[in-house]
Jmol script that loads the backbone (N, CA, C; Angstrom):
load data "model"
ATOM      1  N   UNK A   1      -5.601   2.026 -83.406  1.00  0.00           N
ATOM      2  CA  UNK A   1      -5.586   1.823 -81.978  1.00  0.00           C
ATOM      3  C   UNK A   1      -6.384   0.577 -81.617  1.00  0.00           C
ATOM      4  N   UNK A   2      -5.773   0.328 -80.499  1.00  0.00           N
ATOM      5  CA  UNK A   2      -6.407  -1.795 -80.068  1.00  0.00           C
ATOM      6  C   UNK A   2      -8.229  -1.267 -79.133  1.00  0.00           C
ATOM      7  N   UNK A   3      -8.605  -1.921 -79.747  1.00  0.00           N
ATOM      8  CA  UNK A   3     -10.156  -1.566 -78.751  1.00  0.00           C
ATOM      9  C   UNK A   3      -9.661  -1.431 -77.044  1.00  0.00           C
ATOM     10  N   UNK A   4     -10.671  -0.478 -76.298  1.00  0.00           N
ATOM     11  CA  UNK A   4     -10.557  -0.538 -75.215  1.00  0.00           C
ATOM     12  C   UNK A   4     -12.140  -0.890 -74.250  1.00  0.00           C
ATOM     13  N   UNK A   5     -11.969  -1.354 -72.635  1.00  0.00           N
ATOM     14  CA  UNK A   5     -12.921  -1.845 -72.446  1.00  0.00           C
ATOM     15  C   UNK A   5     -14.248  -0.911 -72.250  1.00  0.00           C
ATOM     16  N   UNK A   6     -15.110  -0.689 -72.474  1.00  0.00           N
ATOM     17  CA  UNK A   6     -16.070   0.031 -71.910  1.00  0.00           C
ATOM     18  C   UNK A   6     -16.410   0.382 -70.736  1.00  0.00           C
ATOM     19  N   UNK A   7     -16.254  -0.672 -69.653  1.00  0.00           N
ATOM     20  CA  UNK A   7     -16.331  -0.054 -68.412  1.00  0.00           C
ATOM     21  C   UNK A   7     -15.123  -0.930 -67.620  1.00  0.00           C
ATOM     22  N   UNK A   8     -14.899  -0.332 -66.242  1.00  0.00           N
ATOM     23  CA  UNK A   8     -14.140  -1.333 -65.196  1.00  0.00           C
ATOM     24  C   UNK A   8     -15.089  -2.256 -64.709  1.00  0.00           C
ATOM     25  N   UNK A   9     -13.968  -3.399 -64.563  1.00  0.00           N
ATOM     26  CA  UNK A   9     -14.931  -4.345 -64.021  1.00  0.00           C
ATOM     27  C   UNK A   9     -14.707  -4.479 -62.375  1.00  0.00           C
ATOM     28  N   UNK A  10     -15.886  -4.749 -61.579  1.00  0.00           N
ATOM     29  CA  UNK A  10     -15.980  -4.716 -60.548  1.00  0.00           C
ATOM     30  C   UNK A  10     -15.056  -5.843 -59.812  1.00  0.00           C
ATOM     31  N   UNK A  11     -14.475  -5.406 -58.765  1.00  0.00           N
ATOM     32  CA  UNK A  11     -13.574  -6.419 -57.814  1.00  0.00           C
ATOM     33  C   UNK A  11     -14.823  -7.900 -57.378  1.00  0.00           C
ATOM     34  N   UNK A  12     -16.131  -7.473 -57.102  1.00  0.00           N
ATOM     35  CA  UNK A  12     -16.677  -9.010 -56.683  1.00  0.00           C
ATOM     36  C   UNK A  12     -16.826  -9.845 -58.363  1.00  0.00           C
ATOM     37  N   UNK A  13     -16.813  -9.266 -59.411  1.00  0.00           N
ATOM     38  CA  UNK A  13     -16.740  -9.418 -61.200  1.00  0.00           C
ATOM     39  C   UNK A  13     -15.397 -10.423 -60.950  1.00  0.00           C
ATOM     40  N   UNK A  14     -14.187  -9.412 -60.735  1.00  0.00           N
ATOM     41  CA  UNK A  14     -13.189 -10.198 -61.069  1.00  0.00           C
ATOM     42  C   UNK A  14     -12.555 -11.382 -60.276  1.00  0.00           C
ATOM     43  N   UNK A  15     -13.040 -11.189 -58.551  1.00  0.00           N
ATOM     44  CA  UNK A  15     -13.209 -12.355 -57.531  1.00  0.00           C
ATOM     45  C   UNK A  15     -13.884 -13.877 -57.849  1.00  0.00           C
ATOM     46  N   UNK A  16     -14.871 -13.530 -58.206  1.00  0.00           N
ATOM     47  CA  UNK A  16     -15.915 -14.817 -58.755  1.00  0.00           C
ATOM     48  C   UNK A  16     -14.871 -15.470 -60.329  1.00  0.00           C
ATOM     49  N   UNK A  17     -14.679 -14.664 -60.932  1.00  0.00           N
ATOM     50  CA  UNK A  17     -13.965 -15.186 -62.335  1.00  0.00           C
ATOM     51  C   UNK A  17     -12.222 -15.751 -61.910  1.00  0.00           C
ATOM     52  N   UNK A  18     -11.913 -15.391 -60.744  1.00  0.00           N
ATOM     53  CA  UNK A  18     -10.638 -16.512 -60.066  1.00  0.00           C
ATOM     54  C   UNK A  18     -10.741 -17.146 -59.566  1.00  0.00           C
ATOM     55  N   UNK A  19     -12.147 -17.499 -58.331  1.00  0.00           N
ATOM     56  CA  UNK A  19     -12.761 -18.396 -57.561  1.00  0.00           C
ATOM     57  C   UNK A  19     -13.092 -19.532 -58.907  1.00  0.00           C
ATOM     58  N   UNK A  20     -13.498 -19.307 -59.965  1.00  0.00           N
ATOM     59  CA  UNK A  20     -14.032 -20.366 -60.470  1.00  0.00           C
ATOM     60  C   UNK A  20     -12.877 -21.278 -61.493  1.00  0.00           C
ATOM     61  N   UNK A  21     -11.993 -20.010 -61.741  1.00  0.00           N
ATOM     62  CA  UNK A  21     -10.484 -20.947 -62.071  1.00  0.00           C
ATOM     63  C   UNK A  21      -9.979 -21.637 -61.243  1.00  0.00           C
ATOM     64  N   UNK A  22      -9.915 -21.467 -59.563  1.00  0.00           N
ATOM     65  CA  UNK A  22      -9.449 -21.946 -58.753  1.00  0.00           C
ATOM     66  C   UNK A  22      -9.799 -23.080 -58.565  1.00  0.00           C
ATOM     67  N   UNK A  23     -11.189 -23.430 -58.638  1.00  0.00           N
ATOM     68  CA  UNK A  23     -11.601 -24.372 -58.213  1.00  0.00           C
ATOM     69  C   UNK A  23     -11.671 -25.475 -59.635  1.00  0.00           C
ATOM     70  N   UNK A  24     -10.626 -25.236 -60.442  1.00  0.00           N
ATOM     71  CA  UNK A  24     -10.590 -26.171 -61.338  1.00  0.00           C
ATOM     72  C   UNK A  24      -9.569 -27.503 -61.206  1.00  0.00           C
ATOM     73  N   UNK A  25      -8.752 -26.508 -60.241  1.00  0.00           N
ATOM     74  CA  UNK A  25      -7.116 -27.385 -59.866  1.00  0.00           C
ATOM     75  C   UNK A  25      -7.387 -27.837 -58.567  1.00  0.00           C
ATOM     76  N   UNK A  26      -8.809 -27.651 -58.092  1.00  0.00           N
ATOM     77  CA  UNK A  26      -8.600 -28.280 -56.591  1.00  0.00           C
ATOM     78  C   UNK A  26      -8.749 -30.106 -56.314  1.00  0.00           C
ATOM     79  N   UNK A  27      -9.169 -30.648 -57.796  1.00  0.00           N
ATOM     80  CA  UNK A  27      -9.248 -31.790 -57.570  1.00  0.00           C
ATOM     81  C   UNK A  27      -8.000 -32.617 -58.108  1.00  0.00           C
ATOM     82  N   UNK A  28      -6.905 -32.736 -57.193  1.00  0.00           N
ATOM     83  CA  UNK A  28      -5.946 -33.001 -56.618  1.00  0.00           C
ATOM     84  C   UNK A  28      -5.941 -34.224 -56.105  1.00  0.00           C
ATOM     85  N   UNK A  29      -5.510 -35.367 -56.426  1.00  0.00           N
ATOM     86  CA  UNK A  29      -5.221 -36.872 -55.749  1.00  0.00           C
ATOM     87  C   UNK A  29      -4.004 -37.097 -55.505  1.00  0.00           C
ATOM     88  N   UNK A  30      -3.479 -37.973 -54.998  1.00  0.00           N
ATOM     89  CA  UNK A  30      -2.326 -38.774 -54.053  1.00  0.00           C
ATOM     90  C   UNK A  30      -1.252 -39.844 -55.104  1.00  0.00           C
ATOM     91  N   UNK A  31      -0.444 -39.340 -55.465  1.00  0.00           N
ATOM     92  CA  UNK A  31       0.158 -40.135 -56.417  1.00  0.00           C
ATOM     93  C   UNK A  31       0.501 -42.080 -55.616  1.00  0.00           C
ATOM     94  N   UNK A  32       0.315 -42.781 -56.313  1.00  0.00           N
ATOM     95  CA  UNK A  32       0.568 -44.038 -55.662  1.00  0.00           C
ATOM     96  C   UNK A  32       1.761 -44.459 -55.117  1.00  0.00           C
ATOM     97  N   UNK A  33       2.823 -43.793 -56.095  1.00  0.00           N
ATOM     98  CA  UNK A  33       4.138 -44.477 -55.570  1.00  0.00           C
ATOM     99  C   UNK A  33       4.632 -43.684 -54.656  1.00  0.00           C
ATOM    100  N   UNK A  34       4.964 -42.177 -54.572  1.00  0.00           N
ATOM    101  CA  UNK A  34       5.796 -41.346 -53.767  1.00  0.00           C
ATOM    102  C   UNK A  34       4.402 -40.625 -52.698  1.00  0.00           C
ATOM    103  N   UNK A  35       3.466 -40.482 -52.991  1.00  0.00           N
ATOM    104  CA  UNK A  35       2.427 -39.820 -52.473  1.00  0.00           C
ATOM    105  C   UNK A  35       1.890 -38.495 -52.274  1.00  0.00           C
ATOM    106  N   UNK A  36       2.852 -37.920 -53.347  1.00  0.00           N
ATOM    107  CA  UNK A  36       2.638 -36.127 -53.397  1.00  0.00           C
ATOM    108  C   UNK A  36       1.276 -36.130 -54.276  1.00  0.00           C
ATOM    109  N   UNK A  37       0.933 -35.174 -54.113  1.00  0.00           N
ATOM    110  CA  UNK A  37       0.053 -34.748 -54.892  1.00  0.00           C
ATOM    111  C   UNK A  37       0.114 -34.146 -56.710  1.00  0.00           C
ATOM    112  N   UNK A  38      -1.061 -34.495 -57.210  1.00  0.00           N
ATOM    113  CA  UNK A  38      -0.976 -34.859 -58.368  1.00  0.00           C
ATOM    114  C   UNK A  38      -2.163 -34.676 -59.228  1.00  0.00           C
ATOM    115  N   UNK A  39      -2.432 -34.066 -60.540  1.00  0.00           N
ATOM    116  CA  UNK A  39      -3.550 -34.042 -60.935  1.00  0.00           C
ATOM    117  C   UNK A  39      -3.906 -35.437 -62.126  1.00  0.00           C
ATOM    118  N   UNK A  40      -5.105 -36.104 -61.498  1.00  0.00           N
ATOM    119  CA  UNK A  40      -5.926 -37.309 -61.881  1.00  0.00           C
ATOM    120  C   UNK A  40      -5.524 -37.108 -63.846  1.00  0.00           C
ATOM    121  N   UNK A  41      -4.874 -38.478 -63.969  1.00  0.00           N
ATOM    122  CA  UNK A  41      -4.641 -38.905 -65.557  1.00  0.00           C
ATOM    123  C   UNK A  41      -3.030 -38.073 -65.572  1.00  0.00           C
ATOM    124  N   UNK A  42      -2.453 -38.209 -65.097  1.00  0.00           N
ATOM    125  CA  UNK A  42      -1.337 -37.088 -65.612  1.00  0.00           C
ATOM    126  C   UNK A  42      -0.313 -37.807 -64.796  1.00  0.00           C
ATOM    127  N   UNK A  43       1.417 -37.716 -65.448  1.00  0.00           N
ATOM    128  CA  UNK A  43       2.034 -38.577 -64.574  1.00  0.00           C
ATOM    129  C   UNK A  43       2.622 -37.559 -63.532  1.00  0.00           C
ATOM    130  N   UNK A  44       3.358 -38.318 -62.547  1.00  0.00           N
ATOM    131  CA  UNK A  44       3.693 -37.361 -61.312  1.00  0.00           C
ATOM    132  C   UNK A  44       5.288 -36.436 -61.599  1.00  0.00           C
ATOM    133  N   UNK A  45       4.851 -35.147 -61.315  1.00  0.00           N
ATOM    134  CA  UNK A  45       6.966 -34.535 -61.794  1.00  0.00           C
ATOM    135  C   UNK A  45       7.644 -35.033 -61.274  1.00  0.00           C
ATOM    136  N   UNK A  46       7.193 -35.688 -59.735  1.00  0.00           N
ATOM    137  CA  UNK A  46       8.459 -36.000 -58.893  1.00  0.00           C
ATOM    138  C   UNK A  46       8.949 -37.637 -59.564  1.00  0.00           C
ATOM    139  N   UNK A  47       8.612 -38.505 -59.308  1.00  0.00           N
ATOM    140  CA  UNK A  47       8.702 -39.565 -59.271  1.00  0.00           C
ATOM    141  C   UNK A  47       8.445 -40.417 -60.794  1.00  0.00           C
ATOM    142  N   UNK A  48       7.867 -39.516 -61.620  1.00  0.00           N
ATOM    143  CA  UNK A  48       7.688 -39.811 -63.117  1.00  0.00           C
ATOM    144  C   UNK A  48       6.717 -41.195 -63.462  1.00  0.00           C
ATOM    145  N   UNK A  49       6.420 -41.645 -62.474  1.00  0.00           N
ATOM    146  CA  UNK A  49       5.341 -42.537 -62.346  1.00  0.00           C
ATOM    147  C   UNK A  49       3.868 -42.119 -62.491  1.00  0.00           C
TER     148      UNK A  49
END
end "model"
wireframe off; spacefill off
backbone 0.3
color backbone group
C-alpha cells in the first residue's frame, strides 16, 4: 500500500502554498510587437516574436 498523509492539511496551509505559486506568473510584461502579454525571456504564442 502507497504511504498515506498523517494529518489534513489546513485550508489557510493550502491557501498560502497557491498564493505563493501564484505569485510566480505575476511578473508578466508587454510583448513589443503585438502587445499582449508575455512572460520576460520567452517568445510570444501569438505573434512568435
Amino acid at each position: 500500500m502507497a504511504p498515506l498523509p498523517k494529518s489534513k492539511r489546513s485550508t489557510a496551509r493550502k491557501g498560502r502554498s497557491l498564493v505563493s505559486k501564484m505569485r510566480t506568473f505575476s511578473k508578466l510584461v508587454k510583448c513589443v510587437n503585438c502587445g499582449k502579454t508575455k512572460l520576460p525571456h520567452k517568445t510570444c504564442k501569438y505573434c512568435k516574436k
